[in-house]
C-alpha positions as MATLAB code, in Angstrom:
seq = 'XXXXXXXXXXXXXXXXXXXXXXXXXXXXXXXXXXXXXXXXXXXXXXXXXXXXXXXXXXXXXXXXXXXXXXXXXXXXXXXXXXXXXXXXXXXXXXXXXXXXXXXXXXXXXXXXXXXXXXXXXXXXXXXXXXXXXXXXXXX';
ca = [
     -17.229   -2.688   13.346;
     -21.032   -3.653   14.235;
     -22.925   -5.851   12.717;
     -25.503   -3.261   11.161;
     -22.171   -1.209    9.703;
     -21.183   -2.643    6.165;
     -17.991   -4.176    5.180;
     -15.219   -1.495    3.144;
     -15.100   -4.518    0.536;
     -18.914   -4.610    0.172;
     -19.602   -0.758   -0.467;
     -16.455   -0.685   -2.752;
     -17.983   -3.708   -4.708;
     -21.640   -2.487   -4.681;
     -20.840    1.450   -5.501;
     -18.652   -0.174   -8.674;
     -21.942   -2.063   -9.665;
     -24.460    1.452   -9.227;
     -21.211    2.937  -11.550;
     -20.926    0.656  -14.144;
     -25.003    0.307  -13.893;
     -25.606    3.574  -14.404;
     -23.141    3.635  -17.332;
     -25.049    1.104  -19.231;
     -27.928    3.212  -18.129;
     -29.920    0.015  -16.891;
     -32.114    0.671  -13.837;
     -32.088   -1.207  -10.751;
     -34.973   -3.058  -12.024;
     -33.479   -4.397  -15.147;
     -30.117   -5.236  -13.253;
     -32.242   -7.190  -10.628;
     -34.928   -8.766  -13.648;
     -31.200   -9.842  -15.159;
     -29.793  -11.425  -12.432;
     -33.109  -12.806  -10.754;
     -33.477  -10.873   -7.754;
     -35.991   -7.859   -6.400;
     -34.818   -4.427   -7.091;
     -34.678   -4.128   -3.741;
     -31.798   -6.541   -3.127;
     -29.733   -4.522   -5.938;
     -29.946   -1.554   -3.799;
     -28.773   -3.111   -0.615;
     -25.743   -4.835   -2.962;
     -25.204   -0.907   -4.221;
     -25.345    0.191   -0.671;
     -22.847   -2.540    0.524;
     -25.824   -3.736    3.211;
     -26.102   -7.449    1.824;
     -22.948   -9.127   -0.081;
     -22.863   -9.960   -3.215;
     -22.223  -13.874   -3.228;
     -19.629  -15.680   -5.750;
     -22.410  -16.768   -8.269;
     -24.376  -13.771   -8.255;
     -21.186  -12.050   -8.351;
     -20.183  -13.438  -12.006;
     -23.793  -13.532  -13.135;
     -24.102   -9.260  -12.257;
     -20.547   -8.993  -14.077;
     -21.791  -10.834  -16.996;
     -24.787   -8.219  -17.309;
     -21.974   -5.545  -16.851;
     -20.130   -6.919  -19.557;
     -17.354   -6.288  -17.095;
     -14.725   -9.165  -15.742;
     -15.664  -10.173  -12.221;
     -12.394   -8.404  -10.992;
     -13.888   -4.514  -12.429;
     -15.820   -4.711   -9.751;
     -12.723   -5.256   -7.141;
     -10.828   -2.599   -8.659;
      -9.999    0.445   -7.407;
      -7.363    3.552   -7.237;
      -4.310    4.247   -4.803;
      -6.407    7.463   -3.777;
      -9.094    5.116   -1.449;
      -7.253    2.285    0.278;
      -9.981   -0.170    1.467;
      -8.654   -2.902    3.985;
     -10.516   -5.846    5.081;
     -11.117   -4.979    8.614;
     -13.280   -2.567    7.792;
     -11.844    0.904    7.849;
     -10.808    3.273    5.251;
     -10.342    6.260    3.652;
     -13.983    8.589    3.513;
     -14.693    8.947   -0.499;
     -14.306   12.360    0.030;
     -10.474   11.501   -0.630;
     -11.536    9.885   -3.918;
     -12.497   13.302   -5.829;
     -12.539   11.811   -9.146;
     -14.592    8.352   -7.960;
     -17.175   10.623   -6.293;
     -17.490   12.794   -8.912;
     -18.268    9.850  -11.556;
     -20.563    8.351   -8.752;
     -22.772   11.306   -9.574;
     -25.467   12.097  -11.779;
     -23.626   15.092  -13.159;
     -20.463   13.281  -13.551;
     -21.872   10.518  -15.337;
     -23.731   12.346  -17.755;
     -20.664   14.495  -18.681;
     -18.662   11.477  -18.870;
     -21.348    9.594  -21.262;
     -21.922   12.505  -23.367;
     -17.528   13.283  -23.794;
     -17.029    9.736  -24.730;
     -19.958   10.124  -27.638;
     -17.675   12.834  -29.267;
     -15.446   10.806  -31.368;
     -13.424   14.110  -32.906;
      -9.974   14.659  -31.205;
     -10.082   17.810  -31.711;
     -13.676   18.664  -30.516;
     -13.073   16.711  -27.459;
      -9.576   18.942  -26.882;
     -11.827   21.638  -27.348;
     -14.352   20.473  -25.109;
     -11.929   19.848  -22.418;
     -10.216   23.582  -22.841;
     -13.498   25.027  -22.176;
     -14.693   23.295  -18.990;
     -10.832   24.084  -18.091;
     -11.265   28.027  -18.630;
     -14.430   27.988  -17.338;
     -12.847   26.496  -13.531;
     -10.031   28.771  -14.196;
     -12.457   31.766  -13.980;
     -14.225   30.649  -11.114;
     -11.221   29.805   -8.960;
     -10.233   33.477  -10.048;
     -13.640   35.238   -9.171;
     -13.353   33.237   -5.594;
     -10.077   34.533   -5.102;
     -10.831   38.221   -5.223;
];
């Protein structure tokens, strides 16, 4: 690894702040106002270019309103190790598709239906709907 090629650990940590950022719908320039840096500086911590130090750390999870250790987390589909190397986020389907504008504003607008059975619904739909397009591509 080079030194202009960013740590695993740091893109992991800065693409679960753009996430949870995006979630809360804040902007890079009320994350950075928050936390008392430019707007600039929160996109090289999204990007994984600069780390995120220990105090900074806890002050971004506090604007979060996330534990310090969200922003650690991650699934057994994208194995990060500290040397550097890991899995392309192409083998994270689910994490890419939340990282995107598409899949966070069908994620935000599911989670504002509260009924059960509207959201069952819901979720049949988008289901028949990839059913007939896997179909159609198959013929």
């Amino acid at each position: 690894m080079n030194a202009k090629t960013p740590n695993a650990i740091d893109v992991h940590v800065g693409s679960r702040v753009r996430t949870r950022r995006l979630l809360l719908g804040l902007s890079q320039v009320q994350l950075a106002e928050q936390i008392g840096v430019t707007f600039q500086q929160v996109q090289k911590y999204e990007k994984g270019m600069n780390r995120i130090g220990a105090s900074r750390l806890l002050k971004i999870a506090e604007v979060l309103s996330v534990p310090p250790s969200f922003l650690f987390q991650q699934d057994g589909a994208s194995p990060r190790r500290l040397d550097g190397d890991e899995t392309p986020d192409s083998a994270d389907p689910v994490g890419e598709f939340l990282r995107s504008k598409e899949g966070l504003a069908l994620n935000q607008a599911y989670l504002k239906i509260t009924d059960a059975k509207v959201r069952e619904k819901v979720l049949s739909l988008v289901k028949a709907m990839a059913a007939a397009e896997t179909e159609a591509l198959a013929m």
